[in-house]
VOGU-3710 file (C-alpha; in Angstrom, 3 decimals, decimal comma):
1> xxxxxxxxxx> 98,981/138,339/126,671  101,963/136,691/128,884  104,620/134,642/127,169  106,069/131,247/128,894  108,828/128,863/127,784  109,545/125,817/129,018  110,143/121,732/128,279  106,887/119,504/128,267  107,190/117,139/131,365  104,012/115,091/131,043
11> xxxxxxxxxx> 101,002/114,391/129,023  97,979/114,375/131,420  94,851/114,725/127,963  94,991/114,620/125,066  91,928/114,522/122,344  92,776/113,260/118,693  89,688/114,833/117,387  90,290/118,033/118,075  94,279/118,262/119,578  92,779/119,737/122,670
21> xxxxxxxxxx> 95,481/118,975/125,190  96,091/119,686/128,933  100,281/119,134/130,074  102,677/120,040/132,630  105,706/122,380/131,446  108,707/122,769/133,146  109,905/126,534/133,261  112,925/128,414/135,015  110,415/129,158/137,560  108,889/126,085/137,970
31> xxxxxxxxxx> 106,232/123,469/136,900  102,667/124,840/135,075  99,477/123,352/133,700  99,184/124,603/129,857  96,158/123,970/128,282  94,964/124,387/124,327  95,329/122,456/120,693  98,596/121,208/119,787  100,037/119,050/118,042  100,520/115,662/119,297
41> xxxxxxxxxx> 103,511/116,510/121,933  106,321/114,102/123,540  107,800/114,890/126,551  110,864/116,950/126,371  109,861/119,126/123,384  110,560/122,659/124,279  107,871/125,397/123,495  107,316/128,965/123,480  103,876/130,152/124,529  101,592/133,008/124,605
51> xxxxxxxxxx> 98,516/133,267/126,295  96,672/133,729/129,289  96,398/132,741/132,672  93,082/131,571/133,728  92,443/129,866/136,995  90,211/126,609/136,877  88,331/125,877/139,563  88,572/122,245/140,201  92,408/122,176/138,803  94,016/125,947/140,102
61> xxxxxxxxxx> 95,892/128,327/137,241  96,181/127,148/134,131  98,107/129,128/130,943  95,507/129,106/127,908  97,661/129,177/125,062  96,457/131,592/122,070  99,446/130,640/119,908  102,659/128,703/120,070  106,013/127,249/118,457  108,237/124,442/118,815
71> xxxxxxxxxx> 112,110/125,052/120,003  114,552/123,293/120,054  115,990/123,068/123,763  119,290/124,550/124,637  120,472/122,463/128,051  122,526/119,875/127,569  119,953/117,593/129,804  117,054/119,338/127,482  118,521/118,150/124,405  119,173/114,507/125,265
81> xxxxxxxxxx> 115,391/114,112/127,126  114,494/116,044/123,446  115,888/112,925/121,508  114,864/110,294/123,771  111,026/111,209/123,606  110,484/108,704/120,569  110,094/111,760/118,219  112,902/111,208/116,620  112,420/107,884/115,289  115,501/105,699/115,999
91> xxxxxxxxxx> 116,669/107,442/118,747  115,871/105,842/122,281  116,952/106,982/125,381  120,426/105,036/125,327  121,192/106,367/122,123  120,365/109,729/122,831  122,880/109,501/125,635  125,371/108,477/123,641  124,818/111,287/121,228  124,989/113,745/124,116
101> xxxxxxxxxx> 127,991/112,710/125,606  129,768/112,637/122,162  128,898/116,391/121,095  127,405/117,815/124,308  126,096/121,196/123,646  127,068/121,091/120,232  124,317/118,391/119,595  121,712/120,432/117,800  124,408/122,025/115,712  125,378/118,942/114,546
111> xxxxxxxxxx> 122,294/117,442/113,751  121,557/121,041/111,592  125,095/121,152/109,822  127,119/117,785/110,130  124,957/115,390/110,814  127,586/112,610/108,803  129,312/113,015/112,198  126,540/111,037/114,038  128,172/108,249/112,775  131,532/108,715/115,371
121> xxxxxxxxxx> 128,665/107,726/117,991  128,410/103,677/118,919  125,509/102,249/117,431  124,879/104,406/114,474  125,523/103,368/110,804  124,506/104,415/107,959  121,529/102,755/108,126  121,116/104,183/111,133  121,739/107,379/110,458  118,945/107,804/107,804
131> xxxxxxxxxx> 116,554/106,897/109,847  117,508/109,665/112,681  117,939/112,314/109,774  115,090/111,256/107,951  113,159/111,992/110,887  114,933/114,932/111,950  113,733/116,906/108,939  109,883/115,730/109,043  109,955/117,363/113,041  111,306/120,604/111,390
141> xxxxxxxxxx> 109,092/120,398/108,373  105,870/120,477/110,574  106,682/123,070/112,696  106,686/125,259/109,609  103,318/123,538/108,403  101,865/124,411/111,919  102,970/127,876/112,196  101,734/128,379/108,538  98,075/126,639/108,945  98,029/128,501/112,634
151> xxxxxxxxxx> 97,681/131,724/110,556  94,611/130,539/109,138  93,169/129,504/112,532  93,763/125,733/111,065  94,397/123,339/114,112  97,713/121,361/114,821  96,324/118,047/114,927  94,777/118,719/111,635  98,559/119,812/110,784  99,876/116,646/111,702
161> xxxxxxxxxx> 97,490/114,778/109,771  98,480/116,470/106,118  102,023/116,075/106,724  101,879/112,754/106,873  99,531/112,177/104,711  101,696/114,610/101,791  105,048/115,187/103,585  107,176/118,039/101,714  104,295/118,251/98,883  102,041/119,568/101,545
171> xxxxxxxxxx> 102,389/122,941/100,991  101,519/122,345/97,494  98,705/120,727/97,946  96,911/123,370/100,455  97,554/126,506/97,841  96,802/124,527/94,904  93,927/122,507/95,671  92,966/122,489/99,985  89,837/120,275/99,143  92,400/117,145/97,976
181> xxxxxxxxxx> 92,299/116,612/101,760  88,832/115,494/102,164  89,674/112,658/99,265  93,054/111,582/100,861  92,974/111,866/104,455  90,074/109,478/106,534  88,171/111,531/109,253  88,579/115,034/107,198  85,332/115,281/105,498  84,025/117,949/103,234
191> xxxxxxxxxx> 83,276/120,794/105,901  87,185/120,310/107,381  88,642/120,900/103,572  86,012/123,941/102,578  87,476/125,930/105,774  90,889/125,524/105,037  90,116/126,770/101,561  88,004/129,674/102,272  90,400/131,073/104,618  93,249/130,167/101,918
201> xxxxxxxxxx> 90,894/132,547/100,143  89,387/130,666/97,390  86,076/131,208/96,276  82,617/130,328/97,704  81,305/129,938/93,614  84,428/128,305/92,539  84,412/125,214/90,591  86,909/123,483/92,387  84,603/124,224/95,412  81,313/122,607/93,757
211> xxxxxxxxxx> 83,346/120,157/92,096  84,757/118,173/95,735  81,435/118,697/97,259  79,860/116,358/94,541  82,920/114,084/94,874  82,538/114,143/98,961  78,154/113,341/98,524  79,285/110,419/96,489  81,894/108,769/98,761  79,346/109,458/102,018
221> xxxxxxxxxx> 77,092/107,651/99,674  79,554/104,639/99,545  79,795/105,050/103,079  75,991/103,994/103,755  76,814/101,120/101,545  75,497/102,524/98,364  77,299/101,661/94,927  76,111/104,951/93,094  74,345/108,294/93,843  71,040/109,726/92,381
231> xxxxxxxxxx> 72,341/112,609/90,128  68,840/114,674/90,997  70,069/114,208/94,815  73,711/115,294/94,128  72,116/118,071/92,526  69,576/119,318/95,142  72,422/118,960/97,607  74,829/121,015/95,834  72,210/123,833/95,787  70,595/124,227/98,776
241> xxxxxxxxxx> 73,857/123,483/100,889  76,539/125,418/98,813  74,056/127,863/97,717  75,027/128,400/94,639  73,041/127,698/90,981  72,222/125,090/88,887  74,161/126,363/86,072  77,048/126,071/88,546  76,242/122,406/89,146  75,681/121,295/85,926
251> xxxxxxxxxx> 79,147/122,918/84,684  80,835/121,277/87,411  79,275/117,902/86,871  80,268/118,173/83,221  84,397/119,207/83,940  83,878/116,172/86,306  82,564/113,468/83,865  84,851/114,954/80,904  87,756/114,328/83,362  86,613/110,837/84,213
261> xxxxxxxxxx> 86,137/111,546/87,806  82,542/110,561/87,490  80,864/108,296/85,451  76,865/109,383/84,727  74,814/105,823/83,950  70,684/106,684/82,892  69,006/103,465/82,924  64,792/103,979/82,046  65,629/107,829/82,631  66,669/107,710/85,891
271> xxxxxxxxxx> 70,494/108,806/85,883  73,020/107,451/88,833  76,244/108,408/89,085  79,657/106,747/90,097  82,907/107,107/91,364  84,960/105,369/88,551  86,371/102,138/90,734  82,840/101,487/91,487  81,547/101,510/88,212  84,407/99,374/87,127
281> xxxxxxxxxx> 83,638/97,071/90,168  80,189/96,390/89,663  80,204/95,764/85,476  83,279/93,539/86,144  81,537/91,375/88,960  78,989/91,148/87,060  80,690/89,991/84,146  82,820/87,501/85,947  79,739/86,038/87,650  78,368/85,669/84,554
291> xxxxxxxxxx> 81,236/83,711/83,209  81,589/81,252/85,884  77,659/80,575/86,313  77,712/80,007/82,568  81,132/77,853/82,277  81,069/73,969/82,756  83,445/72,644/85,255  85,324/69,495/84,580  83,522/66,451/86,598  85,328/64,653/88,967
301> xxxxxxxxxx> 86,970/60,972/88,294  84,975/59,156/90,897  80,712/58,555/91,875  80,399/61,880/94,103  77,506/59,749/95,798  79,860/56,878/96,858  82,784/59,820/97,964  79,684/61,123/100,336  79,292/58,081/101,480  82,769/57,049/102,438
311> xxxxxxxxxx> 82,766/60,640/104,247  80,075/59,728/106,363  81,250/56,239/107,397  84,447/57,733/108,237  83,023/60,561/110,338  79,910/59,194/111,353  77,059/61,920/110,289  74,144/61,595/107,683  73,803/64,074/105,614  70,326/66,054/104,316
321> xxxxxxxxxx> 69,214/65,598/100,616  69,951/69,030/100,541  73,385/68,853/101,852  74,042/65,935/99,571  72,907/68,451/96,809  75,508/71,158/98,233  78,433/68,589/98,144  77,639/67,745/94,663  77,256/71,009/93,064  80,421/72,007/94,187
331> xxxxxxxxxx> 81,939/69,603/92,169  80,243/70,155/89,216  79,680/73,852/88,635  82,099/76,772/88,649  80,212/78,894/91,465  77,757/77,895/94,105  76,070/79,340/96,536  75,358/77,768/99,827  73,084/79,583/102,049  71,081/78,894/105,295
341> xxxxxxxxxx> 70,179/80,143/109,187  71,894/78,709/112,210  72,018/74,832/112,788  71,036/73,830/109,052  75,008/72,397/108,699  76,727/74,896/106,753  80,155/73,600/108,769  79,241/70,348/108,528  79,299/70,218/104,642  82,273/72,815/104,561
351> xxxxxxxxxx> 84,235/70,085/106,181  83,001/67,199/103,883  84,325/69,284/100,828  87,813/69,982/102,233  87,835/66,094/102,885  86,641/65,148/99,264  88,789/67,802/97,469  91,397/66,441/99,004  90,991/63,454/98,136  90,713/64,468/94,902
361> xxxxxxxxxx> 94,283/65,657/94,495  92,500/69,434/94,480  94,093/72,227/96,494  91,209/73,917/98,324  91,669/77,338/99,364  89,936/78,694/102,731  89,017/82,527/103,293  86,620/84,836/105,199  85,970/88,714/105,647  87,303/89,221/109,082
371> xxxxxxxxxx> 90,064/87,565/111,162  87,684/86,030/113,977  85,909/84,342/111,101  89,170/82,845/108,928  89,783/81,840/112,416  86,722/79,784/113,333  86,751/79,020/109,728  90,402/76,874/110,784  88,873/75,996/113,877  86,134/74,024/112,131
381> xxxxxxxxxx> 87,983/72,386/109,691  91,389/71,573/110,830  93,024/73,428/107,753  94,252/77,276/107,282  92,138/79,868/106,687  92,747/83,331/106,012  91,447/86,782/105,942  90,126/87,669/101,794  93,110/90,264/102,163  95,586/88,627/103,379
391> xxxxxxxxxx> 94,268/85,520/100,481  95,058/87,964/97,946  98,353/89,324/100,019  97,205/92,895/100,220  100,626/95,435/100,456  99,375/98,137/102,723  102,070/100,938/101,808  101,119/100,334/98,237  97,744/100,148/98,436  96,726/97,591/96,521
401> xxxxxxxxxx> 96,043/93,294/96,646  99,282/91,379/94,554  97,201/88,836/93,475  95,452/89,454/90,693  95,204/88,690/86,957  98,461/88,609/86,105  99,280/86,663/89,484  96,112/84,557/90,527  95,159/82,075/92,786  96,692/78,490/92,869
411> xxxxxxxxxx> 94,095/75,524/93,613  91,354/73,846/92,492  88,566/75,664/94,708  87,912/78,554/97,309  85,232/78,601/99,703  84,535/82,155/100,700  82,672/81,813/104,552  80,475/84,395/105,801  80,203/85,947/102,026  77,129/87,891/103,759
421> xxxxxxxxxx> 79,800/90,653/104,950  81,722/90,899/101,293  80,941/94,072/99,832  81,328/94,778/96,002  84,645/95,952/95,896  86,305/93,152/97,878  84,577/90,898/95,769  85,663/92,649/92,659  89,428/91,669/94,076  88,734/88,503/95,138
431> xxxxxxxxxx> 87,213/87,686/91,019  89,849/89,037/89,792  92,649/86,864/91,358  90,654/83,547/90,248  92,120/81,770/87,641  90,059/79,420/85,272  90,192/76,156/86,725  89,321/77,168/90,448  85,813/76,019/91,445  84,074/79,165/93,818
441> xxxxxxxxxx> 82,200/77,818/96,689  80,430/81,208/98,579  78,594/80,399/102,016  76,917/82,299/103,944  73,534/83,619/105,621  71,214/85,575/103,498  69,357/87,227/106,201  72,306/88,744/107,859  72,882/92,315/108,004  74,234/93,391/104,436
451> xxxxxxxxxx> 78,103/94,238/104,462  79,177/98,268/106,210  80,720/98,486/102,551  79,335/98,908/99,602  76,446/96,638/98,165  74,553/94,133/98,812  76,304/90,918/97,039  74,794/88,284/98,552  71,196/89,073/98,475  72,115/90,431/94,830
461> xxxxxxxxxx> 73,589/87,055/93,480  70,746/85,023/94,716  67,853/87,422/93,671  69,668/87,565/89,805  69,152/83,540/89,624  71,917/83,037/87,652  73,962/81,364/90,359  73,142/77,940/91,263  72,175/78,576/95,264  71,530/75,818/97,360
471> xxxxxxxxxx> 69,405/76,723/100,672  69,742/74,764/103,580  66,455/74,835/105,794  66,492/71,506/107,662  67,695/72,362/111,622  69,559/69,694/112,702  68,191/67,896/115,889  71,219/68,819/118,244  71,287/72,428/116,985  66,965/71,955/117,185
481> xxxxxxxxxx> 67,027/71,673/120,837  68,552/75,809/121,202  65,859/78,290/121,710  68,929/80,294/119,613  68,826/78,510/116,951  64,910/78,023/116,531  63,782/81,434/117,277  66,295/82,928/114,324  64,623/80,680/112,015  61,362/81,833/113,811
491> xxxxxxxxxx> 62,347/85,871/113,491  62,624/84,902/109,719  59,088/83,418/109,180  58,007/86,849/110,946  56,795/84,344/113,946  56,897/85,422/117,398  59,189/83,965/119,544  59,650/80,519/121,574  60,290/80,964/125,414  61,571/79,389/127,891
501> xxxxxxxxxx> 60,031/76,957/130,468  59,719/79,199/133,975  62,346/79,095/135,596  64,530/77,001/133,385  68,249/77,338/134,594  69,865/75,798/131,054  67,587/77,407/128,642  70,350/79,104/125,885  67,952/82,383/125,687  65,857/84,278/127,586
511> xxxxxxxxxx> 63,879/87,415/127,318  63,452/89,872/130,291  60,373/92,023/129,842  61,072/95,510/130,625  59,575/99,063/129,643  61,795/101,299/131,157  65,114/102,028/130,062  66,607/103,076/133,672  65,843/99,398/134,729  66,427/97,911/131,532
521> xxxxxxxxxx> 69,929/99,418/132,084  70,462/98,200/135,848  69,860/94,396/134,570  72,546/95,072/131,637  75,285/95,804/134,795  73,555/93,251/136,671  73,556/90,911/133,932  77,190/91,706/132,766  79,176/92,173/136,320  77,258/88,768/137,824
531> xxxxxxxxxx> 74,796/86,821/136,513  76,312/85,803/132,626  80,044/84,875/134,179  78,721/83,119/136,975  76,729/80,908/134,699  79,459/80,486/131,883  82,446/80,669/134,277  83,740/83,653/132,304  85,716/86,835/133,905  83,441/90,087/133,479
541> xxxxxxxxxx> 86,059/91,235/131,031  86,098/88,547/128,649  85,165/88,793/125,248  83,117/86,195/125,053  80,402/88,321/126,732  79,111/91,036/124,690  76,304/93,942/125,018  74,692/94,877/121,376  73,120/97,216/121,100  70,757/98,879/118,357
551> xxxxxxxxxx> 71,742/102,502/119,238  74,659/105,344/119,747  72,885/107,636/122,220  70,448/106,792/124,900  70,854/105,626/128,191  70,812/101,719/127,148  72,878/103,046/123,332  76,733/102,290/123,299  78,349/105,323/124,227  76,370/105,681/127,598
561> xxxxxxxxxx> 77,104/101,690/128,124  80,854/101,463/127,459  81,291/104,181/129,888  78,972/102,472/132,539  80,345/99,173/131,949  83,793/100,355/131,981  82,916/102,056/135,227  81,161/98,744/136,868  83,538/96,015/135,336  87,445/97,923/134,964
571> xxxxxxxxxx> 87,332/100,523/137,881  90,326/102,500/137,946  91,720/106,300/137,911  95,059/105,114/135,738  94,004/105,199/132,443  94,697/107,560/129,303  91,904/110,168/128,644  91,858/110,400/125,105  88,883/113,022/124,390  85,306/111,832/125,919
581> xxxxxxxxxx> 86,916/108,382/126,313  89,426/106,767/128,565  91,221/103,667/127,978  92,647/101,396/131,016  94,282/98,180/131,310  92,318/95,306/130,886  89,504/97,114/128,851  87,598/95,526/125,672  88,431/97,672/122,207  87,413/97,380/119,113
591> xxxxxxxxxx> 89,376/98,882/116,152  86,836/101,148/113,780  89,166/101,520/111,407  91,173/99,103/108,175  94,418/99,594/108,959  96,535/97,390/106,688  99,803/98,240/107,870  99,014/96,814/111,455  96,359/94,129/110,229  93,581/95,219/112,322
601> xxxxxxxxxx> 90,536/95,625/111,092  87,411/97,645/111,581  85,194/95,409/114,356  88,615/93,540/115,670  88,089/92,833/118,803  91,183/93,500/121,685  92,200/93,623/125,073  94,095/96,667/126,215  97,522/94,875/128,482  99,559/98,262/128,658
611> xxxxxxxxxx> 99,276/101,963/128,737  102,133/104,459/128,480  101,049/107,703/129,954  104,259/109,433/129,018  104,161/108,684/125,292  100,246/108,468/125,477  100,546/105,322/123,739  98,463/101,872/124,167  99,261/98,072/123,447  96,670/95,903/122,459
621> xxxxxxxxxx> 96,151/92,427/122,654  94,048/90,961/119,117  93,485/87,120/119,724  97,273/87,082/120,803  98,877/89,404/118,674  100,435/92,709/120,639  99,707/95,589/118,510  101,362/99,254/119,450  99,016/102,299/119,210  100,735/105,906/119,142
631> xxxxxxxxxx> 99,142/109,140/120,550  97,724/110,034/116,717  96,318/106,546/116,241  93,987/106,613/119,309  91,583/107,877/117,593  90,827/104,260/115,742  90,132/102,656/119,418  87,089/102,910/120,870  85,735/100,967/123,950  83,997/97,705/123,581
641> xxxxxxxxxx> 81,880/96,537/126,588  78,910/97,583/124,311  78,737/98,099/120,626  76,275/98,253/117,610  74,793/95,181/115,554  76,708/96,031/112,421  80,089/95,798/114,609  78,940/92,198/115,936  78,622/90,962/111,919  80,840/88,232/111,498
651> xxxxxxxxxx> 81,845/87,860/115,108  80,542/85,219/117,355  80,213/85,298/121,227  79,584/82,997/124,267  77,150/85,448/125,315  74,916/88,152/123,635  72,943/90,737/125,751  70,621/93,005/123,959  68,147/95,959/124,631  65,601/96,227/122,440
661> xxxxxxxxxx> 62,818/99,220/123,078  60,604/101,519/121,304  63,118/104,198/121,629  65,245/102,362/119,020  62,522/102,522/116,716  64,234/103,182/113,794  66,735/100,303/113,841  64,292/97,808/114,456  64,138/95,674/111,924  64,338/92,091/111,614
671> xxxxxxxxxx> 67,411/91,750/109,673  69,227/93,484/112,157  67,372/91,601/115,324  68,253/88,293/113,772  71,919/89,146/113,093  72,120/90,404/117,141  70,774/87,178/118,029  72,664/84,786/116,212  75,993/86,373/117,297  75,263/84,231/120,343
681> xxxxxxxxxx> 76,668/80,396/120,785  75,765/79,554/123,958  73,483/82,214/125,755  71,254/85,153/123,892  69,399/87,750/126,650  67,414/89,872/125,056  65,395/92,845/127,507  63,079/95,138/126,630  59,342/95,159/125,850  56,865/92,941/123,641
691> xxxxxxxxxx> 56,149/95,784/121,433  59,368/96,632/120,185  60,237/92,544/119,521  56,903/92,583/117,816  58,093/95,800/115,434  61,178/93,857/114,919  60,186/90,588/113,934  57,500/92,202/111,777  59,265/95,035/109,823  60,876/93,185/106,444
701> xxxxxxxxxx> 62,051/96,471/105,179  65,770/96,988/104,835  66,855/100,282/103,898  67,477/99,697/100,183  71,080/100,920/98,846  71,936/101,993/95,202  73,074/99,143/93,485  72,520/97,864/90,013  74,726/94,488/90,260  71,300/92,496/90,014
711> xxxxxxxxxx> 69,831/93,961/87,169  72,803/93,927/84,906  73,306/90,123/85,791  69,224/89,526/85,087  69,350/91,112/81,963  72,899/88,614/81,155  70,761/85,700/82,173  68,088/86,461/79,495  70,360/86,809/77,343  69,624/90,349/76,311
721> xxxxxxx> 71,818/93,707/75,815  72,021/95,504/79,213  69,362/99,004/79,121  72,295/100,912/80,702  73,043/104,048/78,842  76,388/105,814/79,902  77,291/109,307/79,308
//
């Protein structure tokens, strides 16, 4: 083993995932290529090494490092490139200047023992000088995290992660209780937390042990969109996976449901269980349902058959029976439900109630689940519309919405577009924050995809029959002359498809019959690089034209596409390789991760318009709004040239382009065919072969999801005591 000190000059990799990290350090005999896990680094730390030298054979040596720690540089130059590397948060590269000329190689000293004196240097107050000391003692803090969790083989990046996640409490947490982690920090699942406390030296029998893995199988349960777990599942799981014995299970389940971390619910002897919020989210949606399907709304001061009128003199449509029925309804009951496929008019009467509410002297609120659709929601109807969370003024570094019951709503109704993607506990929120005299108007599409959260709400709702639901089935004859719009309604009736005339230059969609997936992928480049923004007058790049895909792997899945597409439509060698990925100007992301605190959301949609090699840091353009991605945050931006058909809910496109072949077997399914297809305004391509579209369009199955929101409101409807017994 050799030992190596030096300053880090550049970045060249760096992997979130796993900290794996390749960077040039400058030593008193020169410049070297380190490789190994660390820590997310900033040029001009300083670092002592020991390892190996190995010698690569595409790159030349290379130092392996085995272990590490972080210095603090002792050059005067060292110390003021040290501070200017944006670790220290406050201090840029004038500042740090400043500093260094004031105290020169008494700079670290003073930062350690009198760090009031910062305050002699121009620019810093006290203010100031918080922030710089503040962050000062988090860089010291986790190096001694790191060179305590290195012990136990535990990497860096992981380190990083728990400190700022827990901060000075974090070596509490580890000794007292390591599997907290897997509850607290997103992307450290079960398997992460069980080998930091094994090699902490905790027991493989121990309670605490059998007691998170129960906890972790019910929140990857809530991940596939299920409300509750099946208790003889948890149980199976817990035995064959932690190997240990029932007895062990069942005393764990019982220290977990006496500490009301679990809530067991037997309905006709089959027993579910919950994570409390979820229990609480689905009784109280249920009862709030309840109460506004059962309350009577005040009725308006005017004919609402003459108000329908006057709206279509003054905008010049004719509106359905059933759209007449829609209008009405909304003025009469507490809660409706509007729901219908492409081109029936859901806009068009979404527009007629903002213009007869307002007449009305009635504040009408607008809101969707995602930013693109508040945004096309305002598009539509000329008025502001907003994202559920930012409706209900979510405070990210509090975690939780401020309106509520104690501060509600103001306004005489909300309509709630694309309700289709609302899962149960955003609905639970949204109920909540509704004060008596506001009228709920939810549209959306039935036979969409069911939300990545939780539940199914929609379907649920309608299937209970307690909420008035009006369905909207006449096509409308401008929206009856797209091939889009009739074959979704087609896909729905399980009917095979209408094509286009041969050869037919304007048709609106096409499909390309093709077997095999080495051509089928050609004609996506083809397709994407030419054809599509040729015929829309798009750039390649835009992100109007989108590839959706049914799959992950697979030649024609989205991993193997992004990188294709990134290769055929952004060429380049100046990007930032973050892990398998790299990220260059210009490229399509999507965000796959909530993050409130920057108010981008998972499936936003972005343009990458700068990369920082030296920081390893991105900007990102969402829909005009530059958002700033540090080295640890990478790992919520993946590429988007291609991506799956849950990431297209909600979103709409110029363009769709999907594959769709036998090989995706599993996924095909019409809900999820019919959601890919409708993501399209102007041009659908769909390629692939007869059989699989026939699969599709035939297989009504959805994968079902744990949820008992319908039954409790069916048993409220007939008026009888719910069968639920809770334990």
């Amino acid at each position: 083993m050799e030992c190596l000190e030096g300053t880090v000059e550049q970045i060249i990799f760096y992997n979130p995932e796993n900290g794996y990290t390749v960077f040039k350090i400058k030593t008193e005999n020169g410049e070297t290529t380190v490789v190994g896990n660390f820590p997310p680094l900033s040029p001009g730390e300083c670092l002592k090494l020991t390892g190996r030298w190995e010698k690569n054979a595409r790159f030349g040596p290379q130092f392996q490092m085995e272990s590490f720690s972080l210095t603090l540089p002792s050059s005067v130059s060292g110390v003021e490139r040290f501070l200017a590397s944006g670790l220290i948060k406050g201090v840029g590269p004038v500042l740090a200047r400043r500093i260094v000329q004031k105290f020169g190689e008494k700079t670290v000293e003073i930062l350690n023992d009198s760090p009031a004196r910062l305050k002699e240097v121009e620019g810093i107050g006290q203010k100031k000088l918080a922030e710089i000391l503040k962050s000062w003692e988090e860089h010291r803090e986790i190096r001694d995290l790191i060179i305590f969790l290195q012990a136990h083989q535990i990497s860096t990046t992981l380190a990083y992660k728990i400190y700022r996640t827990y901060g000075q409490a974090a070596f509490e947490v580890l000794k007292r209780n390591p599997y907290q982690l897997c509850l607290d920090i997103w992307g450290v699942g079960f398997k992460t937390a069980d080998q930091i406390a094994l090699k902490l030296g905790l027991p493989a029998d121990s309670l605490e042990r059998v007691k998170a893995f129960i906890l972790y199988l019910l929140e990857k349960d809530n991940e596939q969109g299920h409300v509750f777990s099946d208790e003889s599942e948890v149980r199976e799981k817990c035995c064959q996976e932690l190997k240990v014995d029932q007895g062990r299970v069942e005393r764990a389940l019982e220290e977990l449901l006496s500490q009301r971390a679990l809530i067991r619910e037997v309905v006709d002897g089959s027993s579910g269980l919950y994570l409390p919020f979820f229990y609480q989210a689905q009784e109280e949606v249920a009862r709030i349902i309840a109460r506004l399907a059962f309350q009577s709304a005040p009725p308006p001061d005017f004919s609402p058959e003459e108000k329908i009128a006057e709206v279509e003199k003054k905008t010049g449509l004719q509106f359905s029976a059933e759209q007449k029925k829609a209008i009405i309804s909304s003025l009469q009951k507490k809660i409706i439900i509007i729901t219908g496929g492409p081109g029936t008019g859901k806009t068009t009467i979404v527009r007629a109630m903002v213009e007869i509410f307002e007449s009305w002297q009635k504040r009408i609120l607008l809101a969707a689940p995602t930013g693109r659709a508040a945004k096309r929601l305002a598009e539509t109807t000329g008025r502001e519309a907003k994202t559920i969370h930012r409706l209900l003024e979510f405070q990210p570094k509090e975690g939780r919405f401020k309106r509520g019951p104690t501060y509600p709503l103001k306004g005489g109704a909300l309509i709630i577009d694309e309700v289709s993607m609302v899962d149960l506990p955003l609905m639970y929120h949204l109920l909540r924050a509704i004060p008596p005299e506001m009228r709920l108007i939810l549209v959306g599409d039935k036979d969409q995809l069911p939300p990545v959260g939780p539940g199914n709400l929609l379907r649920d709702l309608i299937d209970s029959g307690l909420v008035e639901v009006i369905r909207l089935e006449e096509i409308f004859r401008q929206a009856g002359e797209s091939l889009i719009v009739v074959n979704a309604h087609r896909i729905n009736r399980g009917q095979p498809l209408v094509y286009p005339r041969r050869g037919d230059p304007e048709s609106d969609f096409y499909f390309f019959h093709q077997e095999d997936e080495a051509k089928v992928f050609q004609l996506i480049l083809k397709l994407c690089q030419h054809n599509i923004p040729r015929r829309l007058g798009l750039s390649p790049l835009s992100t109007q034209i989108q590839v959706i895909t049914p799959m992950y792997r697979g030649l024609v899945g989205v991993d193997n596409l992004n990188q294709e597409l990134q290769k055929a439509l952004n060429p380049g060698s100046h990007g930032l390789k973050v892990g398998q990925k790299e990220f260059r100007v210009r490229d399509k992301v999507m965000q796959v991760r909530n993050d409130y605190e920057k108010e981008v959301f998972n499936g936003d949609l972005g343009t990458v318009v700068q990369v920082d090699p030296e920081r390893f840091g991105l900007l990102v353009d969402f829909d005009g709004r530059l958002v700033s991605y540090e080295k640890d945050e990478l790992a919520d931006l993946v590429l988007a040239y291609a991506i799956s058909v849950h990431k297209a809910q909600g979103n709409e496109y110029q363009s769709v382009v999907m594959p769709l072949l036998t090989q995706h077997y599993i996924m095909l399914q019409r809900n999820l065919f019919y959601t890919a297809l409708t993501r399209a305004r102007k041009l659908s391509i769909i390629i692939g072969s007869y059989r699989a579209l026939h699969i599709a369009i035939k297989n009504d199955k959805p994968i079902q999801r744990n949820c008992r929101l319908k039954e409790k409101l069916l048993e409220i409807n007939r008026g009888q005591q719910p069968n639920f017994q809770l334990f």
